[in-house]
C-alpha angles and dihedrals in degrees: 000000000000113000130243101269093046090042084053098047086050089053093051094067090034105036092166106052115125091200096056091039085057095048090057087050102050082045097063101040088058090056096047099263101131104159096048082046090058092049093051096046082049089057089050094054088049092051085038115011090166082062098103089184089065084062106041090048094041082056091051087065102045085056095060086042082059082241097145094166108052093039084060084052096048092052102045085056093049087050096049084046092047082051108046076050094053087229102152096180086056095044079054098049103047094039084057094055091041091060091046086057098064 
């Protein structure tokens, strides 16, 4: 996986890409970073908000950040959007973590 400082120089001539936004995002919350992870995941919903992985990730994040209540929101609307999708293995997945949540 790319690092931080190529990922952002990457961003800078594609400020809209979902995958790269996503990147970022996956890259801080590995490091910790859980908030700057959240803000990036926020940035990928907005550049793909059909993508259900975005959610279910970006709520993996609130629930290491203790928000319980955002991380219910985030799932609900990755679930709306897996199913609007018809994608069955995401439905599952972030059901899953949904139900873990309560």
């Amino acid at each position: 996986m790319p690092s931080i400082d190529q990922l952002m120089k990457v961003l800078e001539k594609s400020p809209g890409d979902d995958f790269v936004l996503y990147a970022l995002a996956m890259e801080h919350a590995k490091l910790g970073k859980h908030d700057d992870a959240v803000g990036y995941f926020d940035r990928a919903i907005a550049a793909d908000p059909a993508n259900p992985y975005h959610y279910y990730h970006k709520a993996k994040s609130l629930a290491s950040l203790g928000r319980t209540t955002e991380l219910r929101d985030t799932l609900h609307a990755g679930i709306a959007q897996a199913r609007a999708a018809q994608d069955t293995k995401a439905v599952s997945e972030l059901s899953d973590l949904l139900e873990g949540a309560r």
